[in-house]
C-alpha positions as CSV (number, residue, x, y, z in Angstrom):
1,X,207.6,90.1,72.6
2,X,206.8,87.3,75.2
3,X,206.1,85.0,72.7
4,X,209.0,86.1,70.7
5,X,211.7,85.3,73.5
6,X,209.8,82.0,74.5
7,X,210.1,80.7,70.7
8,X,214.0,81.5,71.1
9,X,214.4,79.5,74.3
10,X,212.3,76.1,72.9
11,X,214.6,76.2,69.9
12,X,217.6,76.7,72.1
13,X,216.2,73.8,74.2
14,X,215.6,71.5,71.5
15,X,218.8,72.4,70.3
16,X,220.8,71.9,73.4
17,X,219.0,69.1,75.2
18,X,219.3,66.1,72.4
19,X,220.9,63.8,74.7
20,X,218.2,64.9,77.3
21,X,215.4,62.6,79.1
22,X,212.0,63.6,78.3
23,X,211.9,64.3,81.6
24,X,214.4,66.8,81.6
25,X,213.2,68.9,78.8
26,X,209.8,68.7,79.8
27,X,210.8,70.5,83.0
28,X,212.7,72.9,81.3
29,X,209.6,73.8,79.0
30,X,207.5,74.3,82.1
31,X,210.6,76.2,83.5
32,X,210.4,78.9,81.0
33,X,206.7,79.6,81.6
34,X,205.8,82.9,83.4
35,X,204.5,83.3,87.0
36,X,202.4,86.6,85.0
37,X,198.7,86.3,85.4
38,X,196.9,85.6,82.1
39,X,199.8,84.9,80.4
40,X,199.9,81.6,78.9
41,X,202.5,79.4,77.7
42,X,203.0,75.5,76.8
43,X,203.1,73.1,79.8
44,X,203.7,69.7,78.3
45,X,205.0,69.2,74.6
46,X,203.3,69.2,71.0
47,X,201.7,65.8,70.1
48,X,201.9,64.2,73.1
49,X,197.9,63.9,73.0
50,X,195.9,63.2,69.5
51,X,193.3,66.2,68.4
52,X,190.7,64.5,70.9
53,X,192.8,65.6,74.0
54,X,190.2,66.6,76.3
55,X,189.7,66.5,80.2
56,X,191.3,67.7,82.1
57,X,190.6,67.8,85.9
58,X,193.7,68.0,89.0
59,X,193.6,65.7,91.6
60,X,193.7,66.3,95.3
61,X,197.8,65.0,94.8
62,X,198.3,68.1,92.2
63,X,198.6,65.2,88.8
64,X,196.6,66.4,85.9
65,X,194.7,64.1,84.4
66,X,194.2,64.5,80.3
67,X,192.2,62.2,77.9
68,X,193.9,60.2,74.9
69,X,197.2,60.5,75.8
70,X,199.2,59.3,72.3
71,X,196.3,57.6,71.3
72,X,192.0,57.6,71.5
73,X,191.1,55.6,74.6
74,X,193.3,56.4,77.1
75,X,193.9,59.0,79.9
76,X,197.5,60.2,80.2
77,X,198.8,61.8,83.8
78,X,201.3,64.8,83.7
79,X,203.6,65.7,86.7
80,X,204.1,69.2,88.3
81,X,207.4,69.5,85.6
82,X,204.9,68.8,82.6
83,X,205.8,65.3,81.6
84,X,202.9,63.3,80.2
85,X,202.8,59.6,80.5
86,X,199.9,56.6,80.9
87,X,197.7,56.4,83.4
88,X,194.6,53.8,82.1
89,X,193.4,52.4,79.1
90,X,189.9,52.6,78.9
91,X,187.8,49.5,78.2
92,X,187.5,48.6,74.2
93,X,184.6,50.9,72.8
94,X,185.5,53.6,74.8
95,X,186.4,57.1,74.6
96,X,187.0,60.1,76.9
97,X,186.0,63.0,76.9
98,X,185.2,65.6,80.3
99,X,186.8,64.6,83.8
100,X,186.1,65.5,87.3
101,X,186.4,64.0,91.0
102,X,184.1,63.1,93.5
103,X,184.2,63.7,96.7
104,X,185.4,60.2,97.2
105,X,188.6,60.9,94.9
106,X,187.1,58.9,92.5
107,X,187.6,59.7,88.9
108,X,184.7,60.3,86.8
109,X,184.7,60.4,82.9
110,X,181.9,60.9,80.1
111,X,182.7,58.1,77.8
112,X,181.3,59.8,74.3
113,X,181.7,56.8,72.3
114,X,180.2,54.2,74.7
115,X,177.2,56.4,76.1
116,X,178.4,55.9,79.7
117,X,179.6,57.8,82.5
118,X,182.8,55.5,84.0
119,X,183.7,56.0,87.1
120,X,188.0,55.0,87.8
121,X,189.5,53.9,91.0
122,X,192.3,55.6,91.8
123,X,194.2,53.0,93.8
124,X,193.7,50.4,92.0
125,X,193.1,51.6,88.4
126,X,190.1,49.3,88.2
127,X,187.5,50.6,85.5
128,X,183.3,50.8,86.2
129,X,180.5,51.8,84.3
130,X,178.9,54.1,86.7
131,X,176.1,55.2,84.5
132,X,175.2,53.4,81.3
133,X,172.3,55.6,79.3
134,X,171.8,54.9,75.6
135,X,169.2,57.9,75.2
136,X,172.5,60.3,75.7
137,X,173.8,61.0,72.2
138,X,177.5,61.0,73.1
139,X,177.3,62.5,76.9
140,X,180.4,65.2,76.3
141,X,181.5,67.1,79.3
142,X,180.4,66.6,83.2
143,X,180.3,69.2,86.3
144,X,179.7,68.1,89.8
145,X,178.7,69.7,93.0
146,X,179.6,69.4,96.4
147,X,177.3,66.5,97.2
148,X,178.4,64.7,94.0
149,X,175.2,65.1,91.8
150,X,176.5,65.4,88.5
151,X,175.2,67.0,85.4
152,X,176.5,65.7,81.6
153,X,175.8,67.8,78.8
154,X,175.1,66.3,75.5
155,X,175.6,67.4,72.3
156,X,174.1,66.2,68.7
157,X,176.7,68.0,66.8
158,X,175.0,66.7,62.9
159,X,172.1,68.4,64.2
160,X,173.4,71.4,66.3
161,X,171.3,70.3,68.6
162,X,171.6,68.9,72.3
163,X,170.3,67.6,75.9
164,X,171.2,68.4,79.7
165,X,170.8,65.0,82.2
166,X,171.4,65.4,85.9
167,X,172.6,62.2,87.3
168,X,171.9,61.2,90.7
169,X,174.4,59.5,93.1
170,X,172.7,56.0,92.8
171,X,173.5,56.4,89.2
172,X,169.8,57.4,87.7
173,X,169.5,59.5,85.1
174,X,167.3,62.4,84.6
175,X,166.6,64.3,81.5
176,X,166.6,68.2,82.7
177,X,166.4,70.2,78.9
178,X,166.1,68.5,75.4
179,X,166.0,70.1,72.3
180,X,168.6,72.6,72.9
181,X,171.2,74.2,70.9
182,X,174.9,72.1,70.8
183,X,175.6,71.6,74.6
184,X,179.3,71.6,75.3
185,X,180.8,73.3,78.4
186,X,179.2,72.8,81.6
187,X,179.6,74.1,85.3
188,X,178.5,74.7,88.2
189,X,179.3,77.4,90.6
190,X,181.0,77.7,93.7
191,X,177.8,78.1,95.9
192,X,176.5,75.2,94.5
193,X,173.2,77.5,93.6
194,X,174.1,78.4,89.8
195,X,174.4,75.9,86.4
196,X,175.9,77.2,83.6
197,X,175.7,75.3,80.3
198,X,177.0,76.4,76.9
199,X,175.7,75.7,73.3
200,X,178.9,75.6,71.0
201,X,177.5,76.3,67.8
202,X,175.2,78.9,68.8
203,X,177.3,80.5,71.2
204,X,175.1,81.2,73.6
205,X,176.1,80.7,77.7
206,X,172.9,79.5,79.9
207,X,172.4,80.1,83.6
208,X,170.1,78.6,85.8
209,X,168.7,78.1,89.3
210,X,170.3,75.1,91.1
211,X,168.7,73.6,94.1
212,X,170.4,71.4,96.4
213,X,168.7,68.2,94.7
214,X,170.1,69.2,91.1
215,X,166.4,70.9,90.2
216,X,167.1,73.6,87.9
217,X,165.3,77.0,87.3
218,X,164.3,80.4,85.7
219,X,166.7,79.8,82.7
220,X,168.3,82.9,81.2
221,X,171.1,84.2,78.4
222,X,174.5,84.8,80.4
223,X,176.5,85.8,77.6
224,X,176.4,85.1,73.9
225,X,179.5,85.7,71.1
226,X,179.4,86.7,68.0
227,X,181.8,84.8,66.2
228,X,183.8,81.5,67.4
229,X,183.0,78.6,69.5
230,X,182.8,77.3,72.8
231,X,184.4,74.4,74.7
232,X,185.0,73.7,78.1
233,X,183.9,75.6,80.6
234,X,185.4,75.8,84.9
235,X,184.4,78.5,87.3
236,X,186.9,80.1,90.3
237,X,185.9,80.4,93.8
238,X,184.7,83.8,93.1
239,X,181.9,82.6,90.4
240,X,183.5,83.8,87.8
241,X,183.5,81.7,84.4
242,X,186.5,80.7,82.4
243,X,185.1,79.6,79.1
244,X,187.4,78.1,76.1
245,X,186.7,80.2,72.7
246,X,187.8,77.0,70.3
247,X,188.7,78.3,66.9
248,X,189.5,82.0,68.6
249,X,192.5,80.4,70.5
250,X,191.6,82.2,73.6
251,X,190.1,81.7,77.1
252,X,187.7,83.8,78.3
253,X,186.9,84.9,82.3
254,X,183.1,86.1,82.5
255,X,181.7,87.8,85.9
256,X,178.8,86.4,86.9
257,X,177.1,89.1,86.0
258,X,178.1,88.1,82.5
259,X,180.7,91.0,81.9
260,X,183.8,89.9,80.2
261,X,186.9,90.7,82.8
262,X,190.0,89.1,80.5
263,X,190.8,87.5,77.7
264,X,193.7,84.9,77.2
265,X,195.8,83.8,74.3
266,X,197.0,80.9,74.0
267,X,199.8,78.4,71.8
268,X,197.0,77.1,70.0
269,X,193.6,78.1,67.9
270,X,191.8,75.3,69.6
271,X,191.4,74.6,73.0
272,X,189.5,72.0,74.1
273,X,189.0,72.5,78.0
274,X,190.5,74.0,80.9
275,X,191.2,73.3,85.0
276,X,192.6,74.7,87.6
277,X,194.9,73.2,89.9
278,X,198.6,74.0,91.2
279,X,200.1,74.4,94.5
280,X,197.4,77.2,95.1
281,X,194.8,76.3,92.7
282,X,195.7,79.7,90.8
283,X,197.4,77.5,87.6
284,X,195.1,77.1,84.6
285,X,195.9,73.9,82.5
286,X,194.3,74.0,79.2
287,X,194.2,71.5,76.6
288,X,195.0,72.1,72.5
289,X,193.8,70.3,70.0
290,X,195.4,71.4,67.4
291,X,198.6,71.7,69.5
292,X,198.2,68.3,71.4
293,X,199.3,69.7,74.3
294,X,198.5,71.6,77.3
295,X,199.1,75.3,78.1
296,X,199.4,76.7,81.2
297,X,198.8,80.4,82.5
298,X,198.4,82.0,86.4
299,X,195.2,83.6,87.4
300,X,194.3,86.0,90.6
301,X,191.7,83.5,92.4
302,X,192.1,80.1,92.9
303,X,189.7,77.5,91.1
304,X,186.6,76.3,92.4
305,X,187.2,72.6,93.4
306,X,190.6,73.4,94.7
307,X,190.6,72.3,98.2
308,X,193.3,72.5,100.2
């Protein structure tokens, strides 16, 4: 019925708001969204972002950040009222995928395409390589921790297979795991003391021992699906896993124990990735890419790099 009523007020809008700024009606979208937890609804509109929209990650300001914003190469910003514009272009041969910040505020993004890890200055907009690697098959998604060791993981999707690197903060890389299934989502959680890594075509959600240095240990099955894949992957301040069931249209929240505790439907059948940001880090921003978009939906604890 939700649904139903939404559909009736976007055509109303569209309708009614011709003569509108794209400002204006993309407040209005957001606007019509629910303060309901777990219910999701669109946050910026259709197409904005090609089918490689990716990301996403809040900064300590509250802007979402989102990869290939109109086009592949870029990284688009989106305001608290949902309207999407350009924030970079990334260097030629590039091509975004996972985002997070440092504890610097710097912007940190696994370039697929150009087997680096760039690292973005948010001040001045000025582009780095932070870690250059060609060993990485096309390093995918990234999680940090606290003291800004970061972990890529690293999918061979013509093989279904993939590798896990830690990367240090003077920039060396480390290969933790090869020979895995197709590494996607990754995360680490609140405590710092837990990795999680997922294997999209496999479906199968890893857990292991995290030491303060980024050593990992006594690997073991958190949850497995039986049907659907896996994207992105961010964890709340309680441990628990939000995980991004691409093809299934849904986001899942998984204890730590590995129990499934809610299920969320989305706008789209693929979503890419998903962060948590808002006034009180309880928003979830998820990105479509079949949609283009971003969908938004409230949850009960606030995410884990939320900081204020």
């Amino acid at each position: 019925m939700y649904r139903q009523i939404l559909s009736i007020l976007l055509v109303i809008f569209s309708g009614s708001c011709s003569n509108k700024s794209n400002d204006q009606q993309s407040s209005e979208l957001h606007n019509a969204a629910t303060d309901d937890i777990y219910v999701s609804s669109p946050f910026t509109q259709n197409s904005e972002f090609t089918n490689g929209i990716e990301g996403p990650a809040v900064d300590s300001k509250g802007i979402l950040y989102v990869v290939n914003f109109e086009k592949e190469g870029t990284i688009g910003q989106v305001n608290q009222d949902g309207f999407a514009s350009l924030f970079v272009d990334l260097p030629e041969g590039s091509t975004g995928n996972g985002i997070r910040f440092d504890s610097k505020g710097n912007m940190l993004v696994a370039d697929y395409t150009g087997h680096n890890i760039l690292k973005v200055d948010m001040d001045t907009k000025v582009i780095s390589v932070y870690v250059h690697n060609s060993d990485m098959n096309q390093p995918n998604d990234i999680a940090i921790m606290d003291n800004d060791i970061l972990f890529a993981s690293d999918p061979d999707w013509k093989n279904s297979t993939g590798q896990l690197w830690r990367i240090d903060t003077d920039g060396s890389t480390f290969l933790l795991e090869k020979d895995m299934g197709t590494t996607n989502g990754i995360e680490v959680s609140p405590d710092n003391r837990r990795l999680y890594v997922n294997e999209s075509v496999q479906r199968n959600v890893w857990v292991y021992d995290l030491t303060e240095k980024g050593e990992i240990s006594n690997k073991r099955l958190l949850i497995q699906f039986d049907d659907f894949g896996m994207d992105g992957m961010r964890s709340d301040r309680s441990g628990n896993l939000y995980i991004t069931r691409h093809g299934k249209g849904t986001v899942v929240k998984v204890s730590p124990e590995g129990e499934i505790l809610q299920e969320v439907p989305l706008s789209g059948k693929k979503p890419s990735n998903i962060a948590f940001g808002g006034k009180d880090g309880k928003t979830a921003f998820v990105t479509l890419q079949d949609n283009g978009n971003v969908d938004v939906f409230r949850v009960d604890v606030p995410g884990r790099e939320f900081k204020k």
